[in-house]
Every structure is written in C-alpha cells, then in structure tokens.
C-alpha positions in Angstrom: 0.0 0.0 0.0 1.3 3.1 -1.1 1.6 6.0 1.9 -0.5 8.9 1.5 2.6 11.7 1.0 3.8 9.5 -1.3 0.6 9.1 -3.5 0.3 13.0 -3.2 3.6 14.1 -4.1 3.1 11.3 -7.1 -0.1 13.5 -7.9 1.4 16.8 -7.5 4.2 15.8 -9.9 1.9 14.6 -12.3 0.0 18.0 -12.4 3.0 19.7 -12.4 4.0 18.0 -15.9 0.4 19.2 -17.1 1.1 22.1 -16.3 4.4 22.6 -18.3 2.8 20.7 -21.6 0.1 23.3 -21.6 2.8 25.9 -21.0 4.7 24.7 -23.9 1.8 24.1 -25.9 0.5 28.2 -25.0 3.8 29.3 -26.3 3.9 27.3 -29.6 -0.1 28.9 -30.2 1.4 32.2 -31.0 3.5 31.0 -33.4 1.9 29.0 -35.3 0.0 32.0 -36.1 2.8 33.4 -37.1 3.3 30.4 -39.6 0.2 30.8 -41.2 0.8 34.7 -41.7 3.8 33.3 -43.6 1.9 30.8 -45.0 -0.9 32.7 -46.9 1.8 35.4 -47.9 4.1 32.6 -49.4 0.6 31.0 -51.7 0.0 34.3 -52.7 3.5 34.6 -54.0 2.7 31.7 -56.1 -0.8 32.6 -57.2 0.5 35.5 -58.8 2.9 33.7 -60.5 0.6 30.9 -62.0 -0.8 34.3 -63.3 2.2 35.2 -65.0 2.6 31.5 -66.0 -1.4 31.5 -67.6 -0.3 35.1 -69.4 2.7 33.6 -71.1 0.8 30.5 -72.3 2.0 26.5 -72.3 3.9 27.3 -68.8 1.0 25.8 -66.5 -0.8 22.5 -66.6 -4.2 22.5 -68.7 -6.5 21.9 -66.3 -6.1 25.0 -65.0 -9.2 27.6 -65.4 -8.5 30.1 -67.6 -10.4 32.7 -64.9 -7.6 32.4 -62.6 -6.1 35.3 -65.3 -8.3 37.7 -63.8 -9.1 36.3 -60.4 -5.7 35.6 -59.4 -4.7 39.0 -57.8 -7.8 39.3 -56.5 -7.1 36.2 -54.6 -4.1 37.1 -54.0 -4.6 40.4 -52.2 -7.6 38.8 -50.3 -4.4 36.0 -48.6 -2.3 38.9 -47.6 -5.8 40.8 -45.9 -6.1 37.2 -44.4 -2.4 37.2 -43.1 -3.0 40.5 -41.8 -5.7 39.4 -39.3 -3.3 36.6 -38.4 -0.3 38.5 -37.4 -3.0 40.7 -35.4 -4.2 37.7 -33.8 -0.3 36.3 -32.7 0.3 39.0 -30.8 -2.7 39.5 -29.1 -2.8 35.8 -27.6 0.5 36.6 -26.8 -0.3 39.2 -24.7 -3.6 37.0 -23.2 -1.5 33.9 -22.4 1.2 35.7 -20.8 3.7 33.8 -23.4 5.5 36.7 -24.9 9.2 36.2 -25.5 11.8 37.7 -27.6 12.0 34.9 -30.0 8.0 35.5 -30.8 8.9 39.3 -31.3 11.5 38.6 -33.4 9.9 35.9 -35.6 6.9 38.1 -35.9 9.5 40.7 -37.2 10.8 38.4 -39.7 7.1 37.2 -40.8 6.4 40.6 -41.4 9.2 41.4 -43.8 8.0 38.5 -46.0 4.3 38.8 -45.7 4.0 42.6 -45.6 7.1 43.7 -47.7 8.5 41.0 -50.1 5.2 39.5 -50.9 3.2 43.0 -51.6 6.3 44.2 -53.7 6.8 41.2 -56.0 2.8 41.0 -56.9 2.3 44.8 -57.6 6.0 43.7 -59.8 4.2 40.5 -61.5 0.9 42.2 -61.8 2.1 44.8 -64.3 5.0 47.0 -63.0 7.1 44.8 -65.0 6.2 47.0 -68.2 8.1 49.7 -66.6 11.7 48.1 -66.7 13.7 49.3 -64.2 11.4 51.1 -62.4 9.1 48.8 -62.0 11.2 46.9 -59.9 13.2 49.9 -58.3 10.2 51.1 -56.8 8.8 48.4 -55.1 12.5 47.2 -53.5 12.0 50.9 -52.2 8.6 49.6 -50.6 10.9 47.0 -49.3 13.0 48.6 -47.9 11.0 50.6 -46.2 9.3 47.7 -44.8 12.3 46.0 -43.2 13.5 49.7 -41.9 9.7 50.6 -39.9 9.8 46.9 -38.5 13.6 47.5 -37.2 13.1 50.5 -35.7 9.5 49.3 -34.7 11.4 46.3 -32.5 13.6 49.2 -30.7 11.2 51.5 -29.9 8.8 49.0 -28.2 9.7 50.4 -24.6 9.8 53.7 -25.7 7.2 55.1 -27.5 3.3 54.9 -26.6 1.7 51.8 -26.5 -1.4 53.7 -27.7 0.3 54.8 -31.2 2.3 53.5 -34.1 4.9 55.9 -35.1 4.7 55.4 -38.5 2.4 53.3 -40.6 2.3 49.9 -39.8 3.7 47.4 -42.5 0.0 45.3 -42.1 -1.6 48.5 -43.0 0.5 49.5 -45.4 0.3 45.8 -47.5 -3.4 46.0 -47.1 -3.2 49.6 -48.7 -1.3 48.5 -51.5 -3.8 44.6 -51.9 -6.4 46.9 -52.1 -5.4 48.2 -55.3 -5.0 44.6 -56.6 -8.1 43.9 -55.1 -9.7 47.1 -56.9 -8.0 46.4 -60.3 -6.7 42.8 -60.6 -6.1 43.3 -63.8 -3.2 46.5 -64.6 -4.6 46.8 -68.1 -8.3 48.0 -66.8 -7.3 51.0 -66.5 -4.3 52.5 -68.4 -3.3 55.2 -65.2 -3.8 52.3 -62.6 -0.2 51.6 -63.0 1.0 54.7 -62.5 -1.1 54.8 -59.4 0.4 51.7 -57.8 3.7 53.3 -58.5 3.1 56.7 -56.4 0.9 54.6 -54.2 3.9 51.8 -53.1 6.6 55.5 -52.9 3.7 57.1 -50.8 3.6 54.5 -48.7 6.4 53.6 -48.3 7.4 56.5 -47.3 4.5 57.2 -44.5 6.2 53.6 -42.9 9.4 55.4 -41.8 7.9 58.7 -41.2 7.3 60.0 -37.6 3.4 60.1 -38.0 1.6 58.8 -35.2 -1.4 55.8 -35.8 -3.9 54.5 -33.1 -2.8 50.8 -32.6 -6.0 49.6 -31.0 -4.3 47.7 -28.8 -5.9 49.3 -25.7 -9.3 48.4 -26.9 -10.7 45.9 -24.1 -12.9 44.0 -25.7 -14.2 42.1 -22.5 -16.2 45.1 -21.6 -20.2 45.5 -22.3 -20.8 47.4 -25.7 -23.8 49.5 -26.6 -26.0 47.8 -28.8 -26.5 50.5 -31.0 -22.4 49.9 -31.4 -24.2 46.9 -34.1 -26.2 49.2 -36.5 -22.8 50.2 -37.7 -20.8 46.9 -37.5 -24.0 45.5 -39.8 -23.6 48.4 -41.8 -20.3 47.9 -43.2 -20.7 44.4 -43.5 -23.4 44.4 -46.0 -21.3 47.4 -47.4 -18.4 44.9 -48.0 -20.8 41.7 -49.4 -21.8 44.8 -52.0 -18.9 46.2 -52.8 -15.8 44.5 -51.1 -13.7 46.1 -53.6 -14.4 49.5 -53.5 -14.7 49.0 -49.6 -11.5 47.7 -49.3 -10.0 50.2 -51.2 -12.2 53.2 -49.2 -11.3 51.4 -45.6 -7.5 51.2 -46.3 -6.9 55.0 -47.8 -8.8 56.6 -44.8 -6.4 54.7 -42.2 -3.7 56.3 -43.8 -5.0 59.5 -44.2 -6.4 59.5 -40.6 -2.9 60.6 -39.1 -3.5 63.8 -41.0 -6.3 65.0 -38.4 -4.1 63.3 -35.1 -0.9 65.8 -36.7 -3.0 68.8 -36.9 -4.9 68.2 -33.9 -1.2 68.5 -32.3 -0.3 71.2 -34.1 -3.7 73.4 -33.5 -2.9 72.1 -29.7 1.0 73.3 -30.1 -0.2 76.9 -31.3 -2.9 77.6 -28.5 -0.4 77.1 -25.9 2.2 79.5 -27.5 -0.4 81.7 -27.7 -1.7 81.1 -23.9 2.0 81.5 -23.0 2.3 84.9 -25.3 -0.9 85.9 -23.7 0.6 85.1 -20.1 
C-alpha cells in the first residue's frame, strides 16, 4: 500500500507536468499564427505567379481555369488581408497567455518582412509593373525597404514610445493599402493610369512607414467590456457594405487609415499653437 505523502507528491508531480505541456503548448499557439501569416503570404507569391505563367501560355498545366487570369490578384490580395488578421491575432494571444518572448517578437519581425514587404512588392511587380523596366522593380525594392526599416526601428522602440500609437504606418496596414489596389483592379490593363497609381501609391507608402506620423494601434481596446447595442447598426452596416462592394470597400477602408494621421498631426499642431499663444498671452 502506497503511503498517502507519497501518492500525493506522485499526484502533485503529475500536475505539475500538465502544467508545463500546456505551458509549452501556450507558447507554440502564437507562433503558429505566425506560420500561417507566412503561409498565406508565401501562396499568394505563387498565385500571382501561376498568373504570370497562364499570361505567357504553355507554362501551367491544362487543367487549370482560364479565370484564374483575372481572379488571381484578386485572390491574391484577399491572402495577404487574411495574413494580416493573423499577425493581429499572434500578438494579441500573446499578450492573453502571458507567453511573450523575444523569439516571438523577433519571428513576428521576420514574418512581417515576408508577408508585408516581399510579398506585396513582388505582386504589384508581377501584376504589371514589370512593363516599366527598371522602375518597376526599383520602386517596389523601395517599398521594401521601407518595410524592413519601420519593422527595425519598430522592434527598438517598443519600450519607448506609446503603446497607444504607431509611429509610422504599420507594415500590415500599409500591405493591405497596396492589396487593395489589386483587389480594386486585378487586372493592370483596366485601366491604363492604374499603374501609374500603384507606383506613387507603393513611394507614398512607403514612405509614410518610416515617417514619424503617429497611428492609433488599437491595442488598448478591451474587448471584455459590455458594448452599446447600438455599437451593431454600424458593425452590420459595413458588412453588407463589404458583401456589396468589397472592392471599393477595401480600397475606401485602407486609404482613410492612412490619411487618418493627418487630423491626429493637426490636432497636435492646433494644440502646439494655443499654448504659444496662452503662453504669449501670459
């Protein structure tokens, strides 16, 4: 007969080793969020070259539907909208399960790059800035660039700045900009200025990425506490707005988060002037 201690230290052990699998287990859930941000960004990569394959003719097998021409992008731009909401997701259950480590940082860094910087820049490249020779690839290594540059300084600045605010625009945001024009115009040759609009649209933003302009993060949104039910007139609203017209929504959705630093930098600056002029007045 085994001694009572001993059949409860045998117990307490045994929970004990629960307790570190689901540990372990809570800190590989993050990342394998991560994975599937890298995931969708990687078949999107090669949807848009089964594109290029289907334009150049005899590359692809033949049971592949001819649609997929002028769907691909489409699709496309929806996975990296997709990976998006994943790399959301990662760091949030992160932050819930108390599993946050500087290897998940760090591999969400280098997800990022891929999903939000090499993959955005090689479609708008395959998807017709190709026509343009070298600039068609010069401009979206700049987007690139930029990219890896914001998610650097991004991983430095963590303790620093304001929880509440990016400082600059967020690589997620700025790759959902930039699928939204795919998603708008799949096809470059709809409309003959839309390629010159992806160009100033991936310098543009690009360049917003390693600017100093502050965006909400949303990260102090607690979404535990009781919300208004009117709060689901809206929320239904641009729902059916998006089973309408997804694209256009897309599009409309993306361009005012980046414009909506505008009224956060003049709201500062109208706040800057009245207190000179308090301090004048003083």
């Amino acid at each position: 007969m085994i001694p009572a201690s001993a059949a409860s230290a045998e117990r307490a052990e045994k929970a004990e080793r629960r307790r570190r699998q689901v540990r372990r287990g809570a800190y590989l859930l993050p990342s394998l969020f991560t994975i599937g941000n890298i995931l969708l960004g990687f078949y999107a990569i090669v949807i848009g070259l089964r594109v290029i394959g289907l334009r150049a003719g005899g590359i692809l097998p033949k049971d592949q539907h001819p649609t997929e021409i002028h769907f691909g992008f489409e699709l496309a731009a929806a996975l990296v909208f997709a990976a998006a909401i994943l790399d959301a997701m990662d760091g949030r259950i992160a932050r819930l399960t108390g599993t946050e480590s500087d290897f998940g940082k760090e591999y969400d860094s280098l997800a990022d790059v891929f999903t939000f910087g090499v993959v955005p820049a090689l479609l708008t490249y395959l998807w017709g800035l190709y026509e343009w020779d070298r600039v068609g690839w010069l401009v979206p290594f700049f987007y690139l660039v930029c990219t890896a540059t914001r998610l650097a300084r991004f991983n430095v600045q963590t303790r620093v700045v304001d929880s509440r605010f990016f400082v600059g625009l967020p690589a997620p945001a700025a790759a959902g900009t930039i699928c939204s024009i795919l998603f708008f115009s799949p096809d470059s040759e709809w409309r003959e200025w839309m390629q010159l609009l992806m160009l100033v649209a991936l310098l543009l933003i690009g360049s917003l990425m390693v600017s100093t302009f502050r965006y909400t993060s949303f990260k102090k949104i607690d979404l535990k506490k009781r919300w208004s039910f009117r709060a689901i007139i809206p929320v239904a609203a641009i729902i059916l707005v998006v089973v309408f017209e997804p694209r256009a929504t897309f599009l409309a959705i993306s361009v005012l988060f980046v414009l909506h630093c505008s009224s956060f930098v003049l709201r500062v600056a109208d706040g800057q002037g009245n207190t000179r002029s308090t301090a004048r007045r003083t």
